[in-house]
C-alpha positions as CSV (number, residue, x, y, z in Angstrom):
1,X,0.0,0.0,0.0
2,X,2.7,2.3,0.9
3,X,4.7,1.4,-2.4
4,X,1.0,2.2,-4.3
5,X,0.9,5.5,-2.6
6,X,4.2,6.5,-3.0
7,X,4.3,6.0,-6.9
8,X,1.1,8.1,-6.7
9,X,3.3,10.9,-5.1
10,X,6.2,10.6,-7.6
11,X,3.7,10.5,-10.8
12,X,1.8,14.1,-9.4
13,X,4.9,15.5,-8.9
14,X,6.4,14.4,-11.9
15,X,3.3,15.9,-13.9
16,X,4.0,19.2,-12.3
17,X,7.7,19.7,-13.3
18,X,6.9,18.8,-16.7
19,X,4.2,21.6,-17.2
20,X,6.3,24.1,-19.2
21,X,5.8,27.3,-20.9
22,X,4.0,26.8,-24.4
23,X,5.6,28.0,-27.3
24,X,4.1,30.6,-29.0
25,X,4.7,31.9,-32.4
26,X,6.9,35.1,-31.2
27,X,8.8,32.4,-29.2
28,X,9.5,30.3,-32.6
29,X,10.2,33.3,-34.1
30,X,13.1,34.2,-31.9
31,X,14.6,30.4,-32.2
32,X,14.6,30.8,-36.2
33,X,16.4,33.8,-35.9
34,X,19.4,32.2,-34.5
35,X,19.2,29.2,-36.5
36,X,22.1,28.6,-38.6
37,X,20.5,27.9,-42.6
38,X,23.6,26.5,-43.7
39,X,24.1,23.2,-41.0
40,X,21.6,20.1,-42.4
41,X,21.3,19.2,-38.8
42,X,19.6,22.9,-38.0
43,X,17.2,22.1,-40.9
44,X,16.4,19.0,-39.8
45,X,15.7,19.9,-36.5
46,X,13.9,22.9,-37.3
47,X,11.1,20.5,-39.6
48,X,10.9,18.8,-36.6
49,X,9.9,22.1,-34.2
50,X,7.4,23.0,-36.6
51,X,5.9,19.6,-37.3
52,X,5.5,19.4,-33.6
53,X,4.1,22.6,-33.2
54,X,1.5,22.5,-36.0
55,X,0.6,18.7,-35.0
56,X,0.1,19.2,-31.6
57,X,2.8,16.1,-31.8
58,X,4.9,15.1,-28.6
59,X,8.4,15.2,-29.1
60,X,8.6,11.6,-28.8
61,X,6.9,11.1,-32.3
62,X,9.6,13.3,-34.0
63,X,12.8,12.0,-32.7
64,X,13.9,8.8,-32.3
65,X,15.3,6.7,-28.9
66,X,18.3,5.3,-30.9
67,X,20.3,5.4,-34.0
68,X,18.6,2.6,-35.4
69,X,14.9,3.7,-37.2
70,X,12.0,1.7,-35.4
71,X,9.2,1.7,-38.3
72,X,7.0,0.7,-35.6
73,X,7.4,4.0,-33.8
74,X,9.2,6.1,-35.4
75,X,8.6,8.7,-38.8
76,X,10.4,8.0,-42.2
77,X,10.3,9.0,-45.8
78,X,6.9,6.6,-46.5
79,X,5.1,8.7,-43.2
80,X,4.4,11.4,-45.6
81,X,2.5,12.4,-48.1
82,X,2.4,16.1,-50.0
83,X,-0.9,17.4,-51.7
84,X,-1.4,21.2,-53.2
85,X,-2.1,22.6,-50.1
86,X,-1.1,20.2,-47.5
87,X,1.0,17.3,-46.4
88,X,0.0,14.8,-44.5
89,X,2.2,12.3,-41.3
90,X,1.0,9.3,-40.8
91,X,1.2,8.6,-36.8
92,X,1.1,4.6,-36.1
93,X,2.3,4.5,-32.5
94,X,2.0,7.3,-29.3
95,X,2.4,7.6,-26.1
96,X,-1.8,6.9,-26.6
97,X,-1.5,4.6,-29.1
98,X,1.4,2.2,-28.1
99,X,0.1,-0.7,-29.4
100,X,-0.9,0.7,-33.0
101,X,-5.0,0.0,-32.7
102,X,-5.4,2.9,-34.7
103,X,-3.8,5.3,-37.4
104,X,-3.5,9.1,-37.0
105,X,-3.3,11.6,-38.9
106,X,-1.6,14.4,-39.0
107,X,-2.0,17.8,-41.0
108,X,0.6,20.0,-41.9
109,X,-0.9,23.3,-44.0
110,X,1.3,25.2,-46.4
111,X,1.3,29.3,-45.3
112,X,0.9,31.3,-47.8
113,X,4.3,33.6,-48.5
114,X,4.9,36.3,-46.2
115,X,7.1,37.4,-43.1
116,X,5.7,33.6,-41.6
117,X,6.5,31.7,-44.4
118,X,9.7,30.8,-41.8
119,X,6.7,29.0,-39.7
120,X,5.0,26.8,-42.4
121,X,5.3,23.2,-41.6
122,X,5.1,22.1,-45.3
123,X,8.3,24.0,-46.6
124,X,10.4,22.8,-43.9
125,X,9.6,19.2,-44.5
126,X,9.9,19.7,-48.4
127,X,13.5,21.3,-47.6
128,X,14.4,18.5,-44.9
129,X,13.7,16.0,-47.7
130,X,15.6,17.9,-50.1
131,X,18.7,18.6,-48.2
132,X,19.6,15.7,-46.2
133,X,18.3,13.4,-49.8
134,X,16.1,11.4,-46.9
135,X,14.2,9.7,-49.9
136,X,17.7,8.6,-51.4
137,X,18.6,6.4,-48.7
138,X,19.1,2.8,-49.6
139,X,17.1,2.1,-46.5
140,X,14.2,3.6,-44.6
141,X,16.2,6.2,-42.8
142,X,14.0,8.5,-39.7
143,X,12.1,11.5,-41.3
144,X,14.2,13.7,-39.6
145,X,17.9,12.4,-40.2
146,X,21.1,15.0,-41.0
147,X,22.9,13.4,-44.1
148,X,26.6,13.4,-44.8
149,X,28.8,11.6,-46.6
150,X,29.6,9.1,-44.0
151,X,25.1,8.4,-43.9
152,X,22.4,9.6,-42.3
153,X,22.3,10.6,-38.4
154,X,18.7,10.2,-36.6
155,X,17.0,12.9,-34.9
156,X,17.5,11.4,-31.4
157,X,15.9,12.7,-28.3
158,X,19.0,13.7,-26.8
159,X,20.0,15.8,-29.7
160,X,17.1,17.7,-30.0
161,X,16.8,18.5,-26.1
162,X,20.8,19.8,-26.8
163,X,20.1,22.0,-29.5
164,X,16.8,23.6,-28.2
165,X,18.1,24.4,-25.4
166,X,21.2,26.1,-27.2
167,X,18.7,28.2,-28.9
168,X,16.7,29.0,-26.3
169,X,20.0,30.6,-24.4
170,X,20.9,32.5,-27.7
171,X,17.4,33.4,-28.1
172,X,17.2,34.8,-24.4
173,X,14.2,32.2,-23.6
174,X,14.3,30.2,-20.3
175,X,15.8,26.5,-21.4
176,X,14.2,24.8,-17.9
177,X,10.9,27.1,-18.5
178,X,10.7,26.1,-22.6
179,X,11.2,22.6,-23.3
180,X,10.1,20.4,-26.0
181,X,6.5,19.6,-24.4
182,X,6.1,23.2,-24.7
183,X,5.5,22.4,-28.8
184,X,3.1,20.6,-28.4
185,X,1.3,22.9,-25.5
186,X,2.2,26.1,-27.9
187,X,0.1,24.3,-30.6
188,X,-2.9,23.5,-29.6
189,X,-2.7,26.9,-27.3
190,X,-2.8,29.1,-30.5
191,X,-5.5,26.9,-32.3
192,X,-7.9,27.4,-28.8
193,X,-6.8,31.5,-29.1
194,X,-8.0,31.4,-32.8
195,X,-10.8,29.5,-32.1
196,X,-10.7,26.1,-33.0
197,X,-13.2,24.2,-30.8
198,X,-11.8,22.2,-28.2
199,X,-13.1,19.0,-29.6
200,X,-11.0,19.4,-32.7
201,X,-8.0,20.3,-31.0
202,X,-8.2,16.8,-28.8
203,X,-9.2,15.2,-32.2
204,X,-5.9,17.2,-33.9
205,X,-3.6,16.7,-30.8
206,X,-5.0,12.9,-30.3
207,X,-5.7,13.7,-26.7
208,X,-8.0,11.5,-24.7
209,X,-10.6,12.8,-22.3
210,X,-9.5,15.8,-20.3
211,X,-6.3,15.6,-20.0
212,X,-5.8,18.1,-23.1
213,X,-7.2,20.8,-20.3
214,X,-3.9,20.4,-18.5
215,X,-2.0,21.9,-22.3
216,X,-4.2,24.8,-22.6
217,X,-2.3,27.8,-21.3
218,X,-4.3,31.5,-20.8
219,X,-2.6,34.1,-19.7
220,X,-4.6,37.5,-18.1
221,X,-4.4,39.4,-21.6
222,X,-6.0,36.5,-23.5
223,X,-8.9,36.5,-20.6
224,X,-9.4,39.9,-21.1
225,X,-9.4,40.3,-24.6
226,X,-12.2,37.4,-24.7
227,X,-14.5,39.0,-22.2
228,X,-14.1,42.1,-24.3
229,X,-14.9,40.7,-27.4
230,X,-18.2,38.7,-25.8
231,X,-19.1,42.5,-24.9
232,X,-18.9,42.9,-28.7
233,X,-21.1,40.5,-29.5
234,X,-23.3,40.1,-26.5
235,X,-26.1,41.8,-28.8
236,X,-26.0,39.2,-31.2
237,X,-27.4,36.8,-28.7
């Protein structure tokens, strides 16, 4: 019983260090800034940020747990699919979904051109692909892989949490307040502040039950500038 209660301690507590500050789209824009455009690794790790943030993904689905690719779990060349508009992940195995019972799927839109054209999901993964030749590979290699000449490096979790937090520094951003759950949190954050209903977002995010509630971050601002805008339209009513 004691052992029982105990875990029950350690899990709450766990849940409370990882809540983190959500990443919001000034925040991204201050990590591209100091993003260096001419390393493959940066541009693979920067499709990852943004295919994180826009899909609501954890960062479990877009880095891998070893240098060997996991098909089961982990994202490759065949995960994706590009339309006019769109592109589309295929998402076969989650923290949710661990034994594959079910397929999700993930959008990624195309932003029109523009000062965010830096944030749009599908020209990052079209340049990952292109650069680091991750449909070339004589194997499945992971989505997210840096290629040289000596083959192609996965996007482990270990290197991502190194170089987000190396941009966070240079980008004057708390690295133990912004984390990689905060992707995921700053995503489906900015789709509830533009409206999206919160049904859709669990649908988008693949959350189950209420536990999306605990991702939703509202600052004062955003409270006031909703009761505000209900004033607007109170005479609609």
């Amino acid at each position: 019983m004691v052992k029982l209660v105990l875990r029950g301690l350690r899990r709450c507590l766990s849940r409370q260090q990882r809540s983190r500050e959500p990443f919001r789209v000034a925040d991204l824009l201050k990590l591209h800034a100091h993003l260096d455009q001419r390393l493959k690794s940066d541009i693979a790790f920067w499709a990852a940020v943004l295919a994180a943030w826009w899909g609501m993904l954890r960062k479990a689905n877009v880095t891998t747990q070893s240098g060997q690719l996991d098909l089961w779990c982990d994202l490759a060349a065949s995960s994706i699919v590009f339309s006019e508009y769109d592109c589309e992940l295929t998402v076969r195995h989650s923290k949710t979904n661990q034994f594959g019972d079910r397929v999700q799927r993930v959008f990624l839109p195309k932003l029109p051109d523009g000062s965010l054209c830096v944030l749009c999901p599908f020209r990052a993964l079209e340049r990952q692909l292109r650069t680091n030749r991750i449909g070339q590979a004589p194997r499945p290699v992971h989505l997210f892989s840096t290629w040289s000449s000596a083959g192609w490096l996965p996007l482990t979790a270990s290197r991502f949490d190194s170089r987000l937090r190396s941009l966070c520094t240079s980008a004057g951003l708390s690295p133990r307040e912004f984390t990689g759950h905060g992707l995921r949190r700053g995503g489906a954050t900015a789709a509830m502040q533009l409206g999206v209903p919160l049904p859709m977002i669990k649908k988008l995010g693949d959350w189950k039950g209420n536990s999306v509630f605990r991702y939703l971050s509202v600052r004062d601002s955003d409270a006031r500038a909703a009761v505000h805008g209900l004033a607007r339209r109170v005479g609609a009513l």
